[in-house]
C-alpha positions as a printed Julia matrix, in Angstrom:
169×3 Matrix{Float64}:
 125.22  58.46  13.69
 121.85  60.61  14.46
 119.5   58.78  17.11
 117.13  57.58  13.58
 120.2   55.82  12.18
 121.71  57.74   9.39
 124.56  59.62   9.69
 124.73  63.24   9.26
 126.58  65.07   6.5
 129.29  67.12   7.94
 130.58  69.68   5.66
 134.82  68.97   7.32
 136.14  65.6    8.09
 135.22  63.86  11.52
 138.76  64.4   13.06
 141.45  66.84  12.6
 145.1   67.02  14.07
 145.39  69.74  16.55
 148.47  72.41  16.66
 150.31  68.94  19.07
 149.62  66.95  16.44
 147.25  64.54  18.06
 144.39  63.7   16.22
 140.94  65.5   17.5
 137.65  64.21  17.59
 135.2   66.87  16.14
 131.89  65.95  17.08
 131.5   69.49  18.03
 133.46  70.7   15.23
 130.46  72.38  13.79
 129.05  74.25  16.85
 133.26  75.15  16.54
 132.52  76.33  13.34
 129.48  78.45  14.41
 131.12  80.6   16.7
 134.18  81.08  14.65
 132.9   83.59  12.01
 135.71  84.61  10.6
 136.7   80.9    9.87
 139.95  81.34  11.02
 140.37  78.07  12.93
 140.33  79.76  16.85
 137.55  81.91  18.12
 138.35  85.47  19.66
 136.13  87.78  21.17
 135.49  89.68  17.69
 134.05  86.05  16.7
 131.56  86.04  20.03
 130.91  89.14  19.56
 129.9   88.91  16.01
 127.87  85.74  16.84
 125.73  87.45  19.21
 125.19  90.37  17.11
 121.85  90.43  15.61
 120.48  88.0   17.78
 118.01  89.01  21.31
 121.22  89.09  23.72
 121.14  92.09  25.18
 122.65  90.53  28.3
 125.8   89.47  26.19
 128.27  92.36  27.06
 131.95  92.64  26.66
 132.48  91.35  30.43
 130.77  88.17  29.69
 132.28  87.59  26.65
 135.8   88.24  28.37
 134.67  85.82  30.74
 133.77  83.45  28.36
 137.23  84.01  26.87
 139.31  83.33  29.98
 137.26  79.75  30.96
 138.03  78.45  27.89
 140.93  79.73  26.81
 143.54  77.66  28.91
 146.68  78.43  27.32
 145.76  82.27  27.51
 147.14  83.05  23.84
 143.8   85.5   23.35
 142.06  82.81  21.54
 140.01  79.49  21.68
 141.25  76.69  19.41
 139.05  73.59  18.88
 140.69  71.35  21.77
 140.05  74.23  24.31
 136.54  74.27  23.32
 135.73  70.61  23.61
 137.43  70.25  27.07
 135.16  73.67  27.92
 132.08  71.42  26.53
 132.82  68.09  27.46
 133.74  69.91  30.95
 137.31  69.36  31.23
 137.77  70.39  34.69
 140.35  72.71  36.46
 143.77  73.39  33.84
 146.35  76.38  33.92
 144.43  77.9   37.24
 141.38  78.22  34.92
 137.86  76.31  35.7
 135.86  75.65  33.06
 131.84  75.39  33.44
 130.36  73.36  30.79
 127.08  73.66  32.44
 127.23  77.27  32.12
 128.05  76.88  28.3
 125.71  74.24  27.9
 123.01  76.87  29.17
 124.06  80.15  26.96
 124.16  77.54  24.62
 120.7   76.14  24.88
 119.48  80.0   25.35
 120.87  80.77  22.06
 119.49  77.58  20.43
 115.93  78.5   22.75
 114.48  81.23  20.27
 110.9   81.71  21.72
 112.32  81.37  25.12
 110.14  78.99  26.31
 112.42  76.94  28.2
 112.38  74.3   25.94
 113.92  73.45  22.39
 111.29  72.86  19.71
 111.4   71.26  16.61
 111.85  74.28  15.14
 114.96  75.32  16.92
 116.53  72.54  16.58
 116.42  72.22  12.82
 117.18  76.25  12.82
 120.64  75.2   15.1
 121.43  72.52  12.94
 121.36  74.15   9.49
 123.31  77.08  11.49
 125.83  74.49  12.1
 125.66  72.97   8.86
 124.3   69.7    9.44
 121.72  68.39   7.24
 118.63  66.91   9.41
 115.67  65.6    8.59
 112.51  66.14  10.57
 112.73  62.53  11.37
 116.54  62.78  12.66
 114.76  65.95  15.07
 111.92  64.16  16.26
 114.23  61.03  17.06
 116.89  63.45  19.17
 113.7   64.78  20.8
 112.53  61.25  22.2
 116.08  60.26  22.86
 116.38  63.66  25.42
 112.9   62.84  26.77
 111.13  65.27  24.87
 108.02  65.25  23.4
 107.35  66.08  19.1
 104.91  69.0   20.5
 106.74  69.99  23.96
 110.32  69.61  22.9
 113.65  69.22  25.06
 114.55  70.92  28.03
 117.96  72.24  29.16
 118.4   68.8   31.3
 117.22  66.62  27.94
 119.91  68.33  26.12
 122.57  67.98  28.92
 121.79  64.59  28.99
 122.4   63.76  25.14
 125.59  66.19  24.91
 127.51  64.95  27.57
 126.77  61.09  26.56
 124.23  60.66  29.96
């Protein structure tokens, strides 16, 4: 449920059985989604890449993006499936001799999200991320995660505000 009380339309169902069986919760399923364009249900490096593309990242290069690849991808198949990416997110610690930095993804994150690069997410890029992640938000259901991070309807949410709702703080 979104911070002004109605729930969000999702455009998948709000759990799905991963490759063990066990049922996943998908809360991030659509940031998931984001990154994997070729909808293919695991994200590669072509999929990174491909996000990135066309957007101001000129400090995205192949050796982050390999980097990127080897924190989250714990079971080292060449991929990221949806449980590797939440425990990367949700910061899932030290598995398989790999450390993941949720922090660190948090921030790429919130620097792709950050259009004007101001150091803060407006109103604007918020709705923008959201309808890139396919959920439909109304202005209210922005301005409401705003106050919950600490933000401000004219100032917006910094990196800490959005830490601080993502990771349940």
């Amino acid at each position: 449920m979104c911070p002004s009380g109605r729930s969000l339309s999702l455009p998948s169902s709000s759990s799905s059985s991963s490759a063990s069986g066990s049922t996943v919760n998908s809360s991030f399923r659509p940031a998931f989604d984001v990154l994997d364009s070729d909808r293919d249900g695991k994200i590669s490096g072509d999929d990174l890449r491909a996000f990135y593309a066309g957007r101001d990242a000129a400090d995205i290069d192949d050796d982050l993006i390999g980097t990127m690849m080897t924190v989250a991808d714990t079971n080292k198949d060449g991929f990221v499936e949806y449980d590797e990416f939440e425990r990367v997110v949700l910061g899932g610690g030290k598995e398989n001799g790999s450390v993941s930095s949720p922090t660190s993804f948090l921030e790429e994150m919130f620097k792709v999200m950050d259009k004007d690069e101001d150091g803060q997410l407006s109103h604007r890029d918020l709705k923008s991320f959201m309808g890139m992640a396919g959920l439909a938000v109304t202005d209210d259901d922005i301005d409401a995660m705003i106050m919950l991070a600490g933000g401000d309807r004219n100032g917006g949410v910094t990196f800490e505000g959005l830490h601080r709702i993502l990771m349940n703080r």
